[in-house]
C-alpha positions as a LaTeX table, in Angstrom:
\begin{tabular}{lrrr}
\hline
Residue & $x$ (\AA) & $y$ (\AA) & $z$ (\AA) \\
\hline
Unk1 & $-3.08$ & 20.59 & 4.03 \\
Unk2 & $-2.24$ & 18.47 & 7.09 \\
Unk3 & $-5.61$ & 16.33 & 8.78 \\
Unk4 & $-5.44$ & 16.95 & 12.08 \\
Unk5 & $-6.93$ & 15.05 & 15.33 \\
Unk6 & $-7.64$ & 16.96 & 19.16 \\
Unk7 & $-5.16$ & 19.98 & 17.72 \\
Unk8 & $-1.89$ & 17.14 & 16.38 \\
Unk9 & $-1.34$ & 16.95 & 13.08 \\
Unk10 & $-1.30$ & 13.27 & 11.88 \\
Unk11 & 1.18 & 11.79 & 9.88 \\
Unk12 & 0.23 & 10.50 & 6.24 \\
Unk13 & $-0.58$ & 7.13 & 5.83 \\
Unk14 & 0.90 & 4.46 & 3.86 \\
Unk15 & $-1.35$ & 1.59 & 2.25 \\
Unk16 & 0.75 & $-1.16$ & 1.48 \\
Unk17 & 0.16 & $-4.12$ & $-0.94$ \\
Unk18 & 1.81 & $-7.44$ & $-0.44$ \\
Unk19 & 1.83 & $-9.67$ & $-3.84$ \\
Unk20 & 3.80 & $-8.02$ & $-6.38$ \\
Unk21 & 4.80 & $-5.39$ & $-4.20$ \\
Unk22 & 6.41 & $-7.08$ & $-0.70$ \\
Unk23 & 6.35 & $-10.64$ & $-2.81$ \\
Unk24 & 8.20 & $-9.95$ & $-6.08$ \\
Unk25 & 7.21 & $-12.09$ & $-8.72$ \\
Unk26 & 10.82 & $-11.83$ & $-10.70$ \\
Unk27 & 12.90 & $-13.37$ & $-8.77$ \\
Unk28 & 12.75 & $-17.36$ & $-7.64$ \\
Unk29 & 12.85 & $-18.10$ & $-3.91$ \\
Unk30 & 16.37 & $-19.21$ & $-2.16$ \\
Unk31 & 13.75 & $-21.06$ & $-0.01$ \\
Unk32 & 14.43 & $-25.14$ & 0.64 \\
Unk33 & 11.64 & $-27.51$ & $-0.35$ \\
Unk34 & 10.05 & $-27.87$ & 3.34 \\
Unk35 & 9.17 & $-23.91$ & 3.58 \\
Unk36 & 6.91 & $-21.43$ & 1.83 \\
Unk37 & 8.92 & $-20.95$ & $-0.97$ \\
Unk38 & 6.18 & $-17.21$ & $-1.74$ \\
Unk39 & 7.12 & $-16.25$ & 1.84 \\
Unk40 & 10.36 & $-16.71$ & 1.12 \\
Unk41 & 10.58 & $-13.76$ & $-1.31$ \\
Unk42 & 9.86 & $-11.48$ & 1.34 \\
Unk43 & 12.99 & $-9.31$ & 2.06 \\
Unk44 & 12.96 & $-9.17$ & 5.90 \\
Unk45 & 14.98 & $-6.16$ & 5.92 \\
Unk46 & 12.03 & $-4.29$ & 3.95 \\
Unk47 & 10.16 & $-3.95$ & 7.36 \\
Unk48 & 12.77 & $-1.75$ & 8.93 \\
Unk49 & 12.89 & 0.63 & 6.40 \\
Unk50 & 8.71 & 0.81 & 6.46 \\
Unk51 & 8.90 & 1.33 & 9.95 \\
Unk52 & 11.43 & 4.18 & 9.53 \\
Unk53 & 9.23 & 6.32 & 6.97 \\
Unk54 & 7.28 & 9.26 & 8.63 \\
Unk55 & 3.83 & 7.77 & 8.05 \\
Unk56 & 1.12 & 5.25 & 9.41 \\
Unk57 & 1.47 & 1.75 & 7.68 \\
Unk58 & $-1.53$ & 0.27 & 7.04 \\
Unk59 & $-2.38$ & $-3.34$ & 5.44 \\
Unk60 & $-3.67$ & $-2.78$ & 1.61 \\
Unk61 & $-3.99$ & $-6.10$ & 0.43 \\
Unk62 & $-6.41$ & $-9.01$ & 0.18 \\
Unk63 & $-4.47$ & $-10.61$ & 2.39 \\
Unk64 & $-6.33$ & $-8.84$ & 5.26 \\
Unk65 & $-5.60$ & $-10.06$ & 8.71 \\
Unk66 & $-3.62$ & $-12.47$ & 7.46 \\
Unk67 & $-1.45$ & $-9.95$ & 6.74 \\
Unk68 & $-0.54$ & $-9.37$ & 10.45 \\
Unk69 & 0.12 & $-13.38$ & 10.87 \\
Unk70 & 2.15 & $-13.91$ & 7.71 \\
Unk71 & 4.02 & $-10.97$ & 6.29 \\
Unk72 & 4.45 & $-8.74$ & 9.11 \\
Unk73 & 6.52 & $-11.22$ & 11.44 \\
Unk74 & 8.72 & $-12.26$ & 8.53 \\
Unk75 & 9.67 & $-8.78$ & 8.18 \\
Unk76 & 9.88 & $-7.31$ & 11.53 \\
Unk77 & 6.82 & $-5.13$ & 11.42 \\
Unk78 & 4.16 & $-4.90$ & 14.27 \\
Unk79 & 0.49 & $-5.66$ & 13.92 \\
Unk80 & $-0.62$ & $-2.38$ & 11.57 \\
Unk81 & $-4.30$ & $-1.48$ & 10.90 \\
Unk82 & $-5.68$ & $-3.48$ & 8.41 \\
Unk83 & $-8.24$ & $-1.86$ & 5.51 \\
Unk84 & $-11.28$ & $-4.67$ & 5.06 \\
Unk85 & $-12.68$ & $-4.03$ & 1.39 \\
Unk86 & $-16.17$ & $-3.84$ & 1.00 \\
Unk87 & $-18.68$ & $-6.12$ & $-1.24$ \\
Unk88 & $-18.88$ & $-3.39$ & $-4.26$ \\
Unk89 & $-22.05$ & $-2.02$ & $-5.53$ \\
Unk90 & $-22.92$ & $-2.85$ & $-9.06$ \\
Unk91 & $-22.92$ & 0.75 & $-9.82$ \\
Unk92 & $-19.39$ & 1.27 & $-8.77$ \\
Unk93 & $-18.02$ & $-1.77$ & $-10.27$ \\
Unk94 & $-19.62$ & $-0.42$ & $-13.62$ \\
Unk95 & $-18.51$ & 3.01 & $-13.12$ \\
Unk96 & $-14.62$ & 1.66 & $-12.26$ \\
Unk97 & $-15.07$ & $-0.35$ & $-15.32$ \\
Unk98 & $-15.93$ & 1.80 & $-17.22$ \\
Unk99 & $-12.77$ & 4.30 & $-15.97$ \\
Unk100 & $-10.63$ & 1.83 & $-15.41$ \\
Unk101 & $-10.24$ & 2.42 & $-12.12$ \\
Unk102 & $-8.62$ & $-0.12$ & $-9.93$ \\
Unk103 & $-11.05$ & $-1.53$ & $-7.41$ \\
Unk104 & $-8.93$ & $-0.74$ & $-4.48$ \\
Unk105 & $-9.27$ & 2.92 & $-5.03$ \\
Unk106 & $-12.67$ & 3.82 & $-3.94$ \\
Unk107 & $-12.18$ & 2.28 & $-0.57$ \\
Unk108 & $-8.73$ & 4.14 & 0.21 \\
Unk109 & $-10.37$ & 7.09 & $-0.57$ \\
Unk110 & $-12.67$ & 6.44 & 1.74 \\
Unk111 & $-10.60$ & 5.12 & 4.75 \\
Unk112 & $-8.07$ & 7.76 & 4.33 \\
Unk113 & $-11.33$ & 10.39 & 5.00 \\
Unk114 & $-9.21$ & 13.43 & 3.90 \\
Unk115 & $-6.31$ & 12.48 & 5.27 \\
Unk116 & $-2.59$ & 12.41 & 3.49 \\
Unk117 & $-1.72$ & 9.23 & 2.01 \\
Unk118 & 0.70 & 7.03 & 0.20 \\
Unk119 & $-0.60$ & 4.15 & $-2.18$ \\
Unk120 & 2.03 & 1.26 & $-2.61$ \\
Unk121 & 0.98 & $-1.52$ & $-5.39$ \\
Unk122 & 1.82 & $-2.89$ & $-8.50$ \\
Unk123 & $-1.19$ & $-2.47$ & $-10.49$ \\
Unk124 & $-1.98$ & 1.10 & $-9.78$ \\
Unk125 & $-2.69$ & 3.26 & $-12.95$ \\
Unk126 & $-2.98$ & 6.73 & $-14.65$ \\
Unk127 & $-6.83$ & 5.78 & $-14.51$ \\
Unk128 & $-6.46$ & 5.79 & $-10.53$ \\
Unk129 & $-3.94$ & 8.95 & $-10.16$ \\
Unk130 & $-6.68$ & 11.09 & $-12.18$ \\
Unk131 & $-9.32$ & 9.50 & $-9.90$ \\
Unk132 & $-8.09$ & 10.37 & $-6.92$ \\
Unk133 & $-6.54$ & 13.61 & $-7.50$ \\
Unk134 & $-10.19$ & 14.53 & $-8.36$ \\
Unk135 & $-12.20$ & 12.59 & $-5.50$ \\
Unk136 & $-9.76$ & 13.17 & $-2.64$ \\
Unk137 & $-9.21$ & 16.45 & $-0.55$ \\
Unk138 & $-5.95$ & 15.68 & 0.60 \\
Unk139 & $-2.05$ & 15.38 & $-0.72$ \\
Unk140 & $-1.89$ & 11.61 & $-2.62$ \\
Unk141 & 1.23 & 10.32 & $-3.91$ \\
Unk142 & $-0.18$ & 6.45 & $-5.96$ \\
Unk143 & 3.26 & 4.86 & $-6.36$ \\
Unk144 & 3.68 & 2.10 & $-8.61$ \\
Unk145 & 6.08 & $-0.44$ & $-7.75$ \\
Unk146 & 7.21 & $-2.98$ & $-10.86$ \\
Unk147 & 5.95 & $-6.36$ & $-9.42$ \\
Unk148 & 9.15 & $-8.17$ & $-11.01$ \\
Unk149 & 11.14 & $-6.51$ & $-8.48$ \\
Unk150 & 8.66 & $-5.76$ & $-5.24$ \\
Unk151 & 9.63 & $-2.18$ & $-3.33$ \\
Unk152 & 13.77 & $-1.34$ & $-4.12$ \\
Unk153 & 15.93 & 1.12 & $-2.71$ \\
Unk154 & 14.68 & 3.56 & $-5.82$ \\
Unk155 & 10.88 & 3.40 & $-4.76$ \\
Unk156 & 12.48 & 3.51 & $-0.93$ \\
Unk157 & 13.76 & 7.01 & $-2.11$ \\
Unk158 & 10.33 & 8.28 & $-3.94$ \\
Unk159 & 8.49 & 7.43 & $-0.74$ \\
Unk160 & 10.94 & 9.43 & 1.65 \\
Unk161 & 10.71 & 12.52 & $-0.69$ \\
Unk162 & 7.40 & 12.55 & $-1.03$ \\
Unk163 & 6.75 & 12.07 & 2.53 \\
Unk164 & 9.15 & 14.57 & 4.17 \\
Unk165 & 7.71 & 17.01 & 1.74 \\
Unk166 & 4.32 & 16.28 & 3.64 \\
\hline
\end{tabular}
C-alpha cells in the first residue's frame, strides 16, 4: 500500500550504505599515492544510475553528513537526507542480540514511518528480513549487496524490479 502525503503518493525510499556497498572491498584502488586511495573505489558512474531509480535516496551509513561531503560529489549525487542513528537502549541492543538483528534495522523502521522502502548494505541478514517483514506496515525489499564487489549491474536490476513493481 502506497504512504501518501496532502493526497500524492510518495515514492519508496532507498537507504543506502557506503563501505562495502558504494566502497567495494574486493577490488584494489587504480588511485595514485597522493589521493584517497578508499575514495577511489567509488564508481562515479554509480550515482547516475541511483539518481535514475524511482525512489528517495537517503544516506544509511555511519558516515552521516559526511556522506554529503565525501561520497556524494565523487559520484554525481546531490545532498540526500541523511538518517542520524540513535544512542541504543540497552534493552534493544539485548533484544537485537539476542535476534541477531542488525543494529541499523530498528532505526529504518522507524524513519521510514510506514512508508515503502529499499535497504542497500552488505551485512543485512535473514535475521533482519524476518524482522522487518514483521515490525513494518509497508512493502520492504532488504537487498544484500556482496561487499567484494559494492552495487553491480545485477543488484542495479533487483532494485529496478522491485521498485517499478511499487
Amino acid at each position: 500500500m502506497a504512504a501518501y502525503r496532502a493526497g500524492a503518493v510518495m515514492r519508496p525510499l532507498l537507504f543506502l550504505d557506503i563501505d562495502g556497498t558504494l566502497i567495494p572491498f574486493g577490488r584494489t584502488a587504480q588511485a595514485d599515492a597522493a589521493s584517497d586511495s578508499y575514495l577511489a573505489r567509488l564508481d562515479p558512474r554509480t550515482g547516475r544510475r541511483l539518481a535514475a531509480l524511482p525512489c528517495e535516496l537517503v544516506w544509511a551509513t555511519t558516515w552521516e553528513d559526511a556522506a554529503n561531503t565525501e561520497a556524494a560529489p565523487r559520484i554525481g549525487l546531490p545532498p540526500l537526507p541523511v538518517v542520524h542513528w540513535p544512542e541504543p537502549s540497552v534493552e534493544s541492543e539485548l533484544e537485537d542480540r539476542w535476534f541477531g538483528l542488525h543494529w541499523k534495522a530498528r532505526t529504518l523502521v522507524a524513519w521510514a514511518a510506514g512508508r515503502s522502502f529499499v535497504w542497500v548494505d552488505d551485512e543485512i541478514t535473514a535475521a533482519d528480513r524476518e524482522w522487518v517483514a514483521a515490525n513494518h506496515p509497508g512493502r520492504a525489499l532488504l537487498h544484500r549487496v556482496d561487499a567484494a564487489q559494492g552495487l553491480t549491474a545485477a543488484d542495479f536490476e533487483a532494485l529496478e524490479a522491485w521498485l517499478s513493481g511499487t
